[in-house]
mmCIF file as Biopython writes it, N, C-alpha, C and O atoms, coordinates in Angstrom:
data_model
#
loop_
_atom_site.group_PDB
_atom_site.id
_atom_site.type_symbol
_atom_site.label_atom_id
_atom_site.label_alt_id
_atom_site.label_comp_id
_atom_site.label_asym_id
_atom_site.label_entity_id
_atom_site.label_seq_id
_atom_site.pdbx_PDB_ins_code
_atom_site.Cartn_x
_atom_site.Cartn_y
_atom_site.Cartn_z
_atom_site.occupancy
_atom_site.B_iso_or_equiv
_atom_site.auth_seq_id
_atom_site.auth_asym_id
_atom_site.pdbx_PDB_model_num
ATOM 1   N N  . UNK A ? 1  ? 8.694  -7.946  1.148   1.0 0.0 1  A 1 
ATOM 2   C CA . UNK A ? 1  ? 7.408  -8.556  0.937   1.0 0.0 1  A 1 
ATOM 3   C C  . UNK A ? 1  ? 6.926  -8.255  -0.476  1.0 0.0 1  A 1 
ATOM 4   O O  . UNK A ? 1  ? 7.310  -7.154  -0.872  1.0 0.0 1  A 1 
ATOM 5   N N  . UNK A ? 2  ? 6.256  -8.878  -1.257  1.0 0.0 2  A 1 
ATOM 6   C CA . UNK A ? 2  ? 5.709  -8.998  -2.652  1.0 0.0 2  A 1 
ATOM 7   C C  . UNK A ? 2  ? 4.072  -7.608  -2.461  1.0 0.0 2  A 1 
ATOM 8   O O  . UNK A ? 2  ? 3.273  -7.116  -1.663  1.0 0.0 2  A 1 
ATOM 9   N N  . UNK A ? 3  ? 4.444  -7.625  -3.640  1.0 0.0 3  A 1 
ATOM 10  C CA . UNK A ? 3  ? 3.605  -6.225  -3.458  1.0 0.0 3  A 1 
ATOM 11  C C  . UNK A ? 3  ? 2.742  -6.707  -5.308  1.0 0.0 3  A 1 
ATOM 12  O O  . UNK A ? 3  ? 3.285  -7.224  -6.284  1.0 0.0 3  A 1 
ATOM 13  N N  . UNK A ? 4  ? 1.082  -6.190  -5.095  1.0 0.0 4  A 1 
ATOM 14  C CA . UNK A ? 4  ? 0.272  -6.373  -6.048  1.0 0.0 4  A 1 
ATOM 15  C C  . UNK A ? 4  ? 1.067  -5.233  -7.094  1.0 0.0 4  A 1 
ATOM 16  O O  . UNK A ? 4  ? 0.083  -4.505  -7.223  1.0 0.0 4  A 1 
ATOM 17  N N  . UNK A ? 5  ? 1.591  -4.897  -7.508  1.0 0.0 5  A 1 
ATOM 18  C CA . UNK A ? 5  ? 2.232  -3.742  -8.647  1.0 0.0 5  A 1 
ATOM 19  C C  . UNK A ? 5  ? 0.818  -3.609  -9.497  1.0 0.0 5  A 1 
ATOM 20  O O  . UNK A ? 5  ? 0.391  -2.455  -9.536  1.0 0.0 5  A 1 
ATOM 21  N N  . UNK A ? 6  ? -0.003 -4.633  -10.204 1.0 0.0 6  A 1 
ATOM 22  C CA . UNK A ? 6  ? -0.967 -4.249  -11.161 1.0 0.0 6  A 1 
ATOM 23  C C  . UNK A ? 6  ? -1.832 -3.290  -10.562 1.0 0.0 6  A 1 
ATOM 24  O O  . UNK A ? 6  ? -2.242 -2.243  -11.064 1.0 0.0 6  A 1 
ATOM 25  N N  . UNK A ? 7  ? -2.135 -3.906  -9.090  1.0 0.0 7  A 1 
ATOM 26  C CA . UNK A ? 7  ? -3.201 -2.640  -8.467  1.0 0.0 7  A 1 
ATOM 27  C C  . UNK A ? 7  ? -2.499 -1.402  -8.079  1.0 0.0 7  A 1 
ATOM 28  O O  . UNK A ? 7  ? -3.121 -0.360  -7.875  1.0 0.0 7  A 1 
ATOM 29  N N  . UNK A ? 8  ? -0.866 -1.519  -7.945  1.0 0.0 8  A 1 
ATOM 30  C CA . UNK A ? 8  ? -0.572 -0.141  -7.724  1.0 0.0 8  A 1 
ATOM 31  C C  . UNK A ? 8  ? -0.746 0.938   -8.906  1.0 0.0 8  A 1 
ATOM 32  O O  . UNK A ? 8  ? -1.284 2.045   -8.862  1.0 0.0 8  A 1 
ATOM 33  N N  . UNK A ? 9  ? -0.098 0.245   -10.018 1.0 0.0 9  A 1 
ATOM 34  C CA . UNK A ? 9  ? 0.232  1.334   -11.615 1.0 0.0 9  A 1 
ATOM 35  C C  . UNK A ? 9  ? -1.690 1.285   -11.470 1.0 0.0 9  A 1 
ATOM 36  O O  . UNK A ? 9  ? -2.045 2.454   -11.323 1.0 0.0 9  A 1 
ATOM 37  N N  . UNK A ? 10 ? -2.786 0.449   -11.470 1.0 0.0 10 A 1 
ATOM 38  C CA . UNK A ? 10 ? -4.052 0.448   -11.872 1.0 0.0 10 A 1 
ATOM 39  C C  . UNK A ? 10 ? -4.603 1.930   -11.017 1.0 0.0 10 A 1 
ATOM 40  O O  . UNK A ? 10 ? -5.144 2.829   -11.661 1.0 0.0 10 A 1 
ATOM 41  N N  . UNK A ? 11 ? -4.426 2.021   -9.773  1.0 0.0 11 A 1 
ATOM 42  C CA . UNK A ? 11 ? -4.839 2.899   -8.947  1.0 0.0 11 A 1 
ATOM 43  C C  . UNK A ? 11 ? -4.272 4.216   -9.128  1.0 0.0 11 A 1 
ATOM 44  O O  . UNK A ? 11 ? -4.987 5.206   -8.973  1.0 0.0 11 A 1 
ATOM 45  N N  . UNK A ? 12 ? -2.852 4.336   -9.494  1.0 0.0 12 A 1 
ATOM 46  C CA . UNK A ? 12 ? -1.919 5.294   -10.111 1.0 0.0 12 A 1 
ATOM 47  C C  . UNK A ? 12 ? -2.855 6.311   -10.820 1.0 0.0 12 A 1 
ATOM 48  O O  . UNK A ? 12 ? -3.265 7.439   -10.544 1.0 0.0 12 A 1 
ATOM 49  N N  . UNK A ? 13 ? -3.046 5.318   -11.998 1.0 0.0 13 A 1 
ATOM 50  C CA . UNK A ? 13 ? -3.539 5.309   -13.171 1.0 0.0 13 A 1 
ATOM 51  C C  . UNK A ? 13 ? -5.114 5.996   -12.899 1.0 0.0 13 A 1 
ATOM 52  O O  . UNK A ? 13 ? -5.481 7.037   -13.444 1.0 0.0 13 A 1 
ATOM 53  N N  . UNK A ? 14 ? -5.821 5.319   -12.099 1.0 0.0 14 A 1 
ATOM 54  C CA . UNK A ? 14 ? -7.316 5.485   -11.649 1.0 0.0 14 A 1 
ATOM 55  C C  . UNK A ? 14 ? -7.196 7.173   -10.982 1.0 0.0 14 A 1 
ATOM 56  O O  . UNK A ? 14 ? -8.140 7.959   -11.064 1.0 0.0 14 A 1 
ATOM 57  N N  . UNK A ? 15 ? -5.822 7.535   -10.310 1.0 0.0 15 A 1 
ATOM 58  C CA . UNK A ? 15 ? -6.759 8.698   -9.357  1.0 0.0 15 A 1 
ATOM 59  C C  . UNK A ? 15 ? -5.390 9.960   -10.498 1.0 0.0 15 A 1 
ATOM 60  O O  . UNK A ? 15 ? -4.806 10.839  -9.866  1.0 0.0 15 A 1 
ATOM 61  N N  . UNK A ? 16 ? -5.191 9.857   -11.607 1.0 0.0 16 A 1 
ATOM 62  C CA . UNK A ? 16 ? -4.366 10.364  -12.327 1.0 0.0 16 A 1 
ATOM 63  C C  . UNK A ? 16 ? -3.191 10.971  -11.996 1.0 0.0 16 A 1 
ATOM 64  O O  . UNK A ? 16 ? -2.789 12.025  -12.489 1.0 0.0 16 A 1 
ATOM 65  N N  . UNK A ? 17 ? -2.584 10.261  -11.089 1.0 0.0 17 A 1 
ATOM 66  C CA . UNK A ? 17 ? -0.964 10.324  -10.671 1.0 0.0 17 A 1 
ATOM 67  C C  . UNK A ? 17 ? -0.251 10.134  -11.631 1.0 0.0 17 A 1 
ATOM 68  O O  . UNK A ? 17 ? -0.726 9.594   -12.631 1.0 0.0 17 A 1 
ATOM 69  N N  . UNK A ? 18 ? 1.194  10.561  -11.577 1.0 0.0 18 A 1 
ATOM 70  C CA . UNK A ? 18 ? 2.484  9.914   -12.155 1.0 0.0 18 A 1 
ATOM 71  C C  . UNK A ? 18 ? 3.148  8.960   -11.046 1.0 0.0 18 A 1 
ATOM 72  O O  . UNK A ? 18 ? 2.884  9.102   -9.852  1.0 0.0 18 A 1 
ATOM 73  N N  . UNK A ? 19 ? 4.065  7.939   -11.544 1.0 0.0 19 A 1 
ATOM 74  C CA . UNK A ? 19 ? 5.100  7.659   -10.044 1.0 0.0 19 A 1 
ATOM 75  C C  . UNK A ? 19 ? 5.187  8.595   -9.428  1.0 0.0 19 A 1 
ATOM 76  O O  . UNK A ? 19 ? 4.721  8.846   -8.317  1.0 0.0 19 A 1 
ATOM 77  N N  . UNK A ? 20 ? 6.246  9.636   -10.599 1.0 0.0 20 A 1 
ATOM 78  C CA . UNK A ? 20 ? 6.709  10.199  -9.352  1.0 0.0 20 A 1 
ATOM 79  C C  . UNK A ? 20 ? 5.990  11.421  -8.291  1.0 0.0 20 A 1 
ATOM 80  O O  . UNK A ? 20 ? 6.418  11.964  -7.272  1.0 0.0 20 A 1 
ATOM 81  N N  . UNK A ? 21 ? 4.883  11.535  -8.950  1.0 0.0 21 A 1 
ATOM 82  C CA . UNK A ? 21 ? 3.920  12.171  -7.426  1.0 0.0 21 A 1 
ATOM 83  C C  . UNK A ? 21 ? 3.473  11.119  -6.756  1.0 0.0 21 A 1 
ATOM 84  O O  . UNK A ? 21 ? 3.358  11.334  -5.549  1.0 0.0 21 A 1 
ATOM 85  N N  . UNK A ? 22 ? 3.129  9.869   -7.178  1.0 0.0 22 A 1 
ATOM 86  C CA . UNK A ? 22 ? 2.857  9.033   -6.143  1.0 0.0 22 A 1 
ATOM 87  C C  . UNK A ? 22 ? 4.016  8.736   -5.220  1.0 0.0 22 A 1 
ATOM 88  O O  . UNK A ? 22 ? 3.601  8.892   -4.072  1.0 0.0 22 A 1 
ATOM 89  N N  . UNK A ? 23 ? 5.313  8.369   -5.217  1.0 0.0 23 A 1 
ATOM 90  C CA . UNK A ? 23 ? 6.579  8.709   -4.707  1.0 0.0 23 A 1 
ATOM 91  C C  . UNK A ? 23 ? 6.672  9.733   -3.531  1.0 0.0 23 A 1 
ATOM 92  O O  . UNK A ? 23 ? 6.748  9.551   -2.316  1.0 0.0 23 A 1 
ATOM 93  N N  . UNK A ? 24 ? 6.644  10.743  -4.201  1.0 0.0 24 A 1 
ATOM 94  C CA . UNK A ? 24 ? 6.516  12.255  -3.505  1.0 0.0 24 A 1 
ATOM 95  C C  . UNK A ? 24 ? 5.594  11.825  -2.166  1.0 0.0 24 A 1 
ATOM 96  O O  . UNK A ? 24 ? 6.158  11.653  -1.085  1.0 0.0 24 A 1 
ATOM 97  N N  . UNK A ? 25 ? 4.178  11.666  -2.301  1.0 0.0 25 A 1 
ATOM 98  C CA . UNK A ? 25 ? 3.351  11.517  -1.550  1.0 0.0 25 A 1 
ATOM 99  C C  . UNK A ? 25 ? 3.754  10.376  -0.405  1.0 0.0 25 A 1 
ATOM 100 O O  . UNK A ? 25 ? 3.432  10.414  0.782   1.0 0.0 25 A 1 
ATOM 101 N N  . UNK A ? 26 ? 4.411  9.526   -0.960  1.0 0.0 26 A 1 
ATOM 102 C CA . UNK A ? 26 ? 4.685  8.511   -0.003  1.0 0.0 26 A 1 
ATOM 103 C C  . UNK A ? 26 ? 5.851  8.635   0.356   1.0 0.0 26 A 1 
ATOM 104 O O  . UNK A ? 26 ? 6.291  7.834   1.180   1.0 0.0 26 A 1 
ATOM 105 N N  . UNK A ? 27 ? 6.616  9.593   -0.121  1.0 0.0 27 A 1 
ATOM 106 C CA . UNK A ? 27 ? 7.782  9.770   1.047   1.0 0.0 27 A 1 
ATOM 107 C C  . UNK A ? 27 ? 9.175  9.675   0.599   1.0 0.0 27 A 1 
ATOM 108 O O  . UNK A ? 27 ? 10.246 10.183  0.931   1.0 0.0 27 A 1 
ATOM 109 N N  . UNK A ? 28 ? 8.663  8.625   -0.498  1.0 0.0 28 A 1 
ATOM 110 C CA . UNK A ? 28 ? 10.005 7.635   -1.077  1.0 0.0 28 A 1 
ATOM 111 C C  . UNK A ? 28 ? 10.272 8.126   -2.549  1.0 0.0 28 A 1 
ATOM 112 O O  . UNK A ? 28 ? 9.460  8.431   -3.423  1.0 0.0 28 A 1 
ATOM 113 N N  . UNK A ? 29 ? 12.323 8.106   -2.580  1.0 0.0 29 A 1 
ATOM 114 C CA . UNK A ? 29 ? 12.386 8.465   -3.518  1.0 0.0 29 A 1 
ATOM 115 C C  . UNK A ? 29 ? 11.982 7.793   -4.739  1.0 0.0 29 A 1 
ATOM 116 O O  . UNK A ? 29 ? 11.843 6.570   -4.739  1.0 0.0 29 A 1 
ATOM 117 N N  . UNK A ? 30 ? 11.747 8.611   -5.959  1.0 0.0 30 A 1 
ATOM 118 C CA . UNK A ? 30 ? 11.284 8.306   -7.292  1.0 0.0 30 A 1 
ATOM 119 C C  . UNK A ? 30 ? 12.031 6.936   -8.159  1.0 0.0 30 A 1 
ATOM 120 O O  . UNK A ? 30 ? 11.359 5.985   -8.558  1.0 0.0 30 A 1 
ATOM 121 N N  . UNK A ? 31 ? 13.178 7.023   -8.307  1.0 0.0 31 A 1 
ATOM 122 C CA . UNK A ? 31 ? 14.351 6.132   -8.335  1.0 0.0 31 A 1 
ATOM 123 C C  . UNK A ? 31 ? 13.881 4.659   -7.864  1.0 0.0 31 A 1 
ATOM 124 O O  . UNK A ? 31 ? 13.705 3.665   -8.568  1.0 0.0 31 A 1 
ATOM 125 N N  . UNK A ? 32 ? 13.742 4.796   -6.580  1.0 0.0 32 A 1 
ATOM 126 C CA . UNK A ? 32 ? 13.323 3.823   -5.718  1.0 0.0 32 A 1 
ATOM 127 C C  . UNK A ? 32 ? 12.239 2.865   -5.566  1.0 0.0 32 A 1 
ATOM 128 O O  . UNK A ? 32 ? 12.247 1.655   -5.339  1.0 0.0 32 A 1 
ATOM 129 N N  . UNK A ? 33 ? 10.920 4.052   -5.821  1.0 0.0 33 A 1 
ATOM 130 C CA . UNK A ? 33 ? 9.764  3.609   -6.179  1.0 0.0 33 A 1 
ATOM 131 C C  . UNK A ? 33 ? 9.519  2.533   -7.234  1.0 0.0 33 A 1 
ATOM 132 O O  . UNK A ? 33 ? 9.030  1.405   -7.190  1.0 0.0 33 A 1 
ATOM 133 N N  . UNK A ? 34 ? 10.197 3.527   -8.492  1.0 0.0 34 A 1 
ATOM 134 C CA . UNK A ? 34 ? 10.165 2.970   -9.689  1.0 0.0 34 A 1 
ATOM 135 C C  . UNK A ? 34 ? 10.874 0.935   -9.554  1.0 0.0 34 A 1 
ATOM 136 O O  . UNK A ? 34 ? 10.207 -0.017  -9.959  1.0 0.0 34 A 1 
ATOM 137 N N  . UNK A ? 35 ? 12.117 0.818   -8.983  1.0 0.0 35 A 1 
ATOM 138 C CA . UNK A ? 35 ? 12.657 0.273   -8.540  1.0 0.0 35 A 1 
ATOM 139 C C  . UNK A ? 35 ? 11.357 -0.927  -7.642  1.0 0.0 35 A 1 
ATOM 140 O O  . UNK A ? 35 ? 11.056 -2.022  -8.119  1.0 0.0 35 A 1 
ATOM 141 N N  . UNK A ? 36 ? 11.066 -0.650  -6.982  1.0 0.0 36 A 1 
ATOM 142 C CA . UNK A ? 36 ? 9.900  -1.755  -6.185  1.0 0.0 36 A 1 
ATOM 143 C C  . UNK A ? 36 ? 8.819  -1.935  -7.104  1.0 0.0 36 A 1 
ATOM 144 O O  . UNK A ? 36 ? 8.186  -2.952  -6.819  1.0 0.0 36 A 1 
ATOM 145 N N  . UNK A ? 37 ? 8.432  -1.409  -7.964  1.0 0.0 37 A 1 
ATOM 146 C CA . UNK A ? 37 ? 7.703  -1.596  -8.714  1.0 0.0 37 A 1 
ATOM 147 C C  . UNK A ? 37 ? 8.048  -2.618  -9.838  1.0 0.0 37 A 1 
ATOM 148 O O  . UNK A ? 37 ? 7.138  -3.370  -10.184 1.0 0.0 37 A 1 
ATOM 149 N N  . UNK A ? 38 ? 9.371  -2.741  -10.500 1.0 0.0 38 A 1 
ATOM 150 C CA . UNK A ? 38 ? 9.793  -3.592  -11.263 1.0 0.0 38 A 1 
ATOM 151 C C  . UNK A ? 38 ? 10.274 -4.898  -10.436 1.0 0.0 38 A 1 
ATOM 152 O O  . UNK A ? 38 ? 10.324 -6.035  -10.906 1.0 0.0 38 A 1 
ATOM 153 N N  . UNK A ? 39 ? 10.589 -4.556  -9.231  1.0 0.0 39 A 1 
ATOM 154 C CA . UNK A ? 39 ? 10.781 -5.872  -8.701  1.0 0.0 39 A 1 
ATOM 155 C C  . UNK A ? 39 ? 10.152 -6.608  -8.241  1.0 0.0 39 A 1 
ATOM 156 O O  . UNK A ? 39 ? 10.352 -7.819  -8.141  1.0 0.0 39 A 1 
ATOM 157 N N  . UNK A ? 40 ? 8.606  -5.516  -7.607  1.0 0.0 40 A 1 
ATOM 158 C CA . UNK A ? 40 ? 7.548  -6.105  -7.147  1.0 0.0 40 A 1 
ATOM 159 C C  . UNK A ? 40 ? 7.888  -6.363  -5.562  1.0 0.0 40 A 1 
ATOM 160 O O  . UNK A ? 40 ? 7.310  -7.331  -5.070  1.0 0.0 40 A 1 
ATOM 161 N N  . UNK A ? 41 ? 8.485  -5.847  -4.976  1.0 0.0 41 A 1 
ATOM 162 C CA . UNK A ? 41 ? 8.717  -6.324  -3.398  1.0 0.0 41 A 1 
ATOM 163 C C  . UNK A ? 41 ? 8.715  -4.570  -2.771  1.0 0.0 41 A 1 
ATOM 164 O O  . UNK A ? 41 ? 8.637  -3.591  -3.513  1.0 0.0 41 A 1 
ATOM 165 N N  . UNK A ? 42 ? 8.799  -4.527  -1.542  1.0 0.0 42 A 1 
ATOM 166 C CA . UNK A ? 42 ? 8.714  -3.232  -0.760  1.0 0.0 42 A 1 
ATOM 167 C C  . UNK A ? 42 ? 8.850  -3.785  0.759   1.0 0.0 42 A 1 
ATOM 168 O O  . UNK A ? 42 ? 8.319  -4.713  1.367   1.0 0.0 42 A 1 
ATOM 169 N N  . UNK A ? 43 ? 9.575  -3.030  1.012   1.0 0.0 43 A 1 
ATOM 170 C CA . UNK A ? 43 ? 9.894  -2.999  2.627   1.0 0.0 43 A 1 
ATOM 171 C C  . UNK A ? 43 ? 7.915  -2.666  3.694   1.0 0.0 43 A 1 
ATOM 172 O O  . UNK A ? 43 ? 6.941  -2.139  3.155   1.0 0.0 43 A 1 
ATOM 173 N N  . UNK A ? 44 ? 7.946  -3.021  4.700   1.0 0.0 44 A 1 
ATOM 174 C CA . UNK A ? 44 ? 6.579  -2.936  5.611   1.0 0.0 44 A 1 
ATOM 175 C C  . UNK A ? 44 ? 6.695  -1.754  5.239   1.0 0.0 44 A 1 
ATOM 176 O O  . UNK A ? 44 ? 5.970  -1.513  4.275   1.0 0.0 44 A 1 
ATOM 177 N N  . UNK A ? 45 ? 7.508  -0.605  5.710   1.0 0.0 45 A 1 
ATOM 178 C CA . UNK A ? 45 ? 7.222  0.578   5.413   1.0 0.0 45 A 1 
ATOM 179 C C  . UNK A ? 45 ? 6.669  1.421   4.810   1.0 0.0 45 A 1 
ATOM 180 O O  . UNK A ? 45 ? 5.672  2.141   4.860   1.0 0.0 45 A 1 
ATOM 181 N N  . UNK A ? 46 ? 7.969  1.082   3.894   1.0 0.0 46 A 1 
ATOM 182 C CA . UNK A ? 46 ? 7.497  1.258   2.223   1.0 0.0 46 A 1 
ATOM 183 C C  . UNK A ? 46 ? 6.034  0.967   1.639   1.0 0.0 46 A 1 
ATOM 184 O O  . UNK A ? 46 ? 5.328  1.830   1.118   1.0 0.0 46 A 1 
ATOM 185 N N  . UNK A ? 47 ? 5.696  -0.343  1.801   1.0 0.0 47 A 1 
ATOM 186 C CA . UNK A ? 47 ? 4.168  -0.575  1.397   1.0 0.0 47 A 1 
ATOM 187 C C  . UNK A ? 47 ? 3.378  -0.038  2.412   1.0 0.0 47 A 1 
ATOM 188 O O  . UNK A ? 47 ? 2.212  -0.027  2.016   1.0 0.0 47 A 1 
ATOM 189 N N  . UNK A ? 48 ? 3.475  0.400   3.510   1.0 0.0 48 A 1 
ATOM 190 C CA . UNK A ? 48 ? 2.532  1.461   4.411   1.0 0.0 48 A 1 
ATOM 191 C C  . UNK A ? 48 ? 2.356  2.754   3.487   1.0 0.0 48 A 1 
ATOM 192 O O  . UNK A ? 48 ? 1.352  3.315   3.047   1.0 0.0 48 A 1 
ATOM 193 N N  . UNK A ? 49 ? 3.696  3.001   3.368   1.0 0.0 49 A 1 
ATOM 194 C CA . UNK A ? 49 ? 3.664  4.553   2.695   1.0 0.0 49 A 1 
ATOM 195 C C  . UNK A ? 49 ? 2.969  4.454   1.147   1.0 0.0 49 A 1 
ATOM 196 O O  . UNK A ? 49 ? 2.335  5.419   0.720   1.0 0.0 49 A 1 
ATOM 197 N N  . UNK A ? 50 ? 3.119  3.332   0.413   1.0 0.0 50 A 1 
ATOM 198 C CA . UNK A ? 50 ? 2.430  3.701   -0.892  1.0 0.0 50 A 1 
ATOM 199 C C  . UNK A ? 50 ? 0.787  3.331   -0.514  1.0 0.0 50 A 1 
ATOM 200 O O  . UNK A ? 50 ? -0.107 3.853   -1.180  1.0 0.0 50 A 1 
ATOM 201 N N  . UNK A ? 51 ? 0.575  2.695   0.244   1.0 0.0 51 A 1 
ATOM 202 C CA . UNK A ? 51 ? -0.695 2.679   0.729   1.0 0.0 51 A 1 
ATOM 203 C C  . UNK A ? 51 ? -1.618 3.553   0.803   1.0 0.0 51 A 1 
ATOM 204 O O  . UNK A ? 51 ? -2.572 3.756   0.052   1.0 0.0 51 A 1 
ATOM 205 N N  . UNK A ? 52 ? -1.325 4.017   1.655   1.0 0.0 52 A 1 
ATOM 206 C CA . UNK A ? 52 ? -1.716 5.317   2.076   1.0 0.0 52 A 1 
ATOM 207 C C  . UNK A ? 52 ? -1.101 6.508   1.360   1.0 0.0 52 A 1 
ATOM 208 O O  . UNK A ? 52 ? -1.404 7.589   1.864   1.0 0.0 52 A 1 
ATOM 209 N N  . UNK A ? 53 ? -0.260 6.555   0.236   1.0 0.0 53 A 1 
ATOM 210 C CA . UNK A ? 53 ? -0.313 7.893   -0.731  1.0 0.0 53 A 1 
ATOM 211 C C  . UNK A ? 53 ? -1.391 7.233   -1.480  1.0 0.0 53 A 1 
ATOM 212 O O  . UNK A ? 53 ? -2.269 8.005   -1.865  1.0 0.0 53 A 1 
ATOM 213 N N  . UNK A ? 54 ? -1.586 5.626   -1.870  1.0 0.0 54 A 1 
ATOM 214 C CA . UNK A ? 54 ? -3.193 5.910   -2.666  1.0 0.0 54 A 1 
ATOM 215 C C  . UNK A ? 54 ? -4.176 5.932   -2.307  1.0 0.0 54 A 1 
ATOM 216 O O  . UNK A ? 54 ? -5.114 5.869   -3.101  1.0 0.0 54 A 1 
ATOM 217 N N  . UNK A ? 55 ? -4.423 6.056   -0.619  1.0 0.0 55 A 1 
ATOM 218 C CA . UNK A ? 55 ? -5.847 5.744   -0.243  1.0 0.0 55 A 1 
ATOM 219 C C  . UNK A ? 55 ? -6.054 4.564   -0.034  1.0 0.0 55 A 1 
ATOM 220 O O  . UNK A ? 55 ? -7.224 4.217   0.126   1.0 0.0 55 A 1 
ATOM 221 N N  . UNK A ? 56 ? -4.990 3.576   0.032   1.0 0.0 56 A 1 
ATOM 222 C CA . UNK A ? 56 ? -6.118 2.180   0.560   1.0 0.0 56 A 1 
ATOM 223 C C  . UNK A ? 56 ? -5.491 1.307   1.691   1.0 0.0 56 A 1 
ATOM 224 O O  . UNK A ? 56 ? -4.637 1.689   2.490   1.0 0.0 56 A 1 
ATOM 225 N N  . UNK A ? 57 ? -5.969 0.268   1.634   1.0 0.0 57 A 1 
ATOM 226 C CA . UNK A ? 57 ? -5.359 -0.659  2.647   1.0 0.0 57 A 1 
ATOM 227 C C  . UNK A ? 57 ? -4.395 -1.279  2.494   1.0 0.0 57 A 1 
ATOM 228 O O  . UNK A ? 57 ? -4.414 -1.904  1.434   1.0 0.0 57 A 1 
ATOM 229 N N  . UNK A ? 58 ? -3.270 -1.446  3.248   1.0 0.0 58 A 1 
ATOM 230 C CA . UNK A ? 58 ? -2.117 -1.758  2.990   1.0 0.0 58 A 1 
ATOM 231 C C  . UNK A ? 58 ? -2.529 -3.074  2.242   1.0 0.0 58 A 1 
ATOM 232 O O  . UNK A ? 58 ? -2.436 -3.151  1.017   1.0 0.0 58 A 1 
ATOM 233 N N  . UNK A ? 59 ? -3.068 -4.288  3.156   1.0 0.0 59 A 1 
ATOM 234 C CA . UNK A ? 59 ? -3.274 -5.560  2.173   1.0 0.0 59 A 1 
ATOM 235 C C  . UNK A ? 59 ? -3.976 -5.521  1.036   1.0 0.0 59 A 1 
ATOM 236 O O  . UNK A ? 59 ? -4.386 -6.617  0.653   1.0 0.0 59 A 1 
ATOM 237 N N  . UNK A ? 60 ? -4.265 -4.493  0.314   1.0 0.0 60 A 1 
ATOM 238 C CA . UNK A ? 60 ? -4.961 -4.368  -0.725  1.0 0.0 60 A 1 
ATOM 239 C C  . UNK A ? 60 ? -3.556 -4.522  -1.958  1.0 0.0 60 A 1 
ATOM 240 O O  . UNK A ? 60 ? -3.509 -5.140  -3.021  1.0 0.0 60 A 1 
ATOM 241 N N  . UNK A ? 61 ? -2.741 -3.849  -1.400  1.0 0.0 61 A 1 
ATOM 242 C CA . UNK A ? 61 ? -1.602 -4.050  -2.223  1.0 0.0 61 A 1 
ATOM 243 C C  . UNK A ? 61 ? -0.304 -5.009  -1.695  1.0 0.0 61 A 1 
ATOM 244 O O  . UNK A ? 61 ? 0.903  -4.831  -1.857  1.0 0.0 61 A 1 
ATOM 245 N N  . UNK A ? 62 ? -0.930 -5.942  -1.097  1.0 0.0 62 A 1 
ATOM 246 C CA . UNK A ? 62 ? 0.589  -6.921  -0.650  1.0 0.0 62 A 1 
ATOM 247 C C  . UNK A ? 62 ? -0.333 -8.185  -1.106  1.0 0.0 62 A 1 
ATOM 248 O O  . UNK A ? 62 ? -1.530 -8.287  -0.841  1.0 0.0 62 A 1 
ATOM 249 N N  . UNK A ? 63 ? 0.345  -9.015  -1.749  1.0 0.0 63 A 1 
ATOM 250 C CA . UNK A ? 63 ? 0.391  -10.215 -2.247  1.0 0.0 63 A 1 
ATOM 251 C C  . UNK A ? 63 ? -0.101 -11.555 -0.550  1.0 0.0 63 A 1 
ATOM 252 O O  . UNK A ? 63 ? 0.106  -11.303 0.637   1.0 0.0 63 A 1 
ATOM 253 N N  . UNK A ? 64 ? -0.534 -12.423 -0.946  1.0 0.0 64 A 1 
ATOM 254 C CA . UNK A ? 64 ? -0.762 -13.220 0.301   1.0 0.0 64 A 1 
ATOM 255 C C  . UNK A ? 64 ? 0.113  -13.903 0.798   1.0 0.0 64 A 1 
ATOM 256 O O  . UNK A ? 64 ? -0.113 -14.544 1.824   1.0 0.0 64 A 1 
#
């Protein structure tokens, strides 16, 4: 599934994370992260877990 990336790096950015503690927090490796982020897609999971390592709602960061 397509994933908002601007609001992820924006929120990153907002609560002064790196990836790879945001990574950490969500479970998923760093590598990987980085990886969905350039491609812009993430497994349900996956976008559960970065969700909720930033605090928000999953559809806040999935594309329509």
């Amino acid at each position: 599934m397509k994933i908002k990336t601007a609001v992820i790096k924006a929120t990153i950015a907002e609560k002064g994370l790196t990836q790879r503690e945001t990574a950490a927090r969500a479970g998923i490796a760093q590598p990987q992260f980085s990886t969905m982020l350039a491609r812009g897609t993430a497994t349900c999971k996956s976008a559960g877990r970065i969700a909720a390592a930033l605090e928000l709602p999953v559809a806040a960061i999935l594309e329509p």
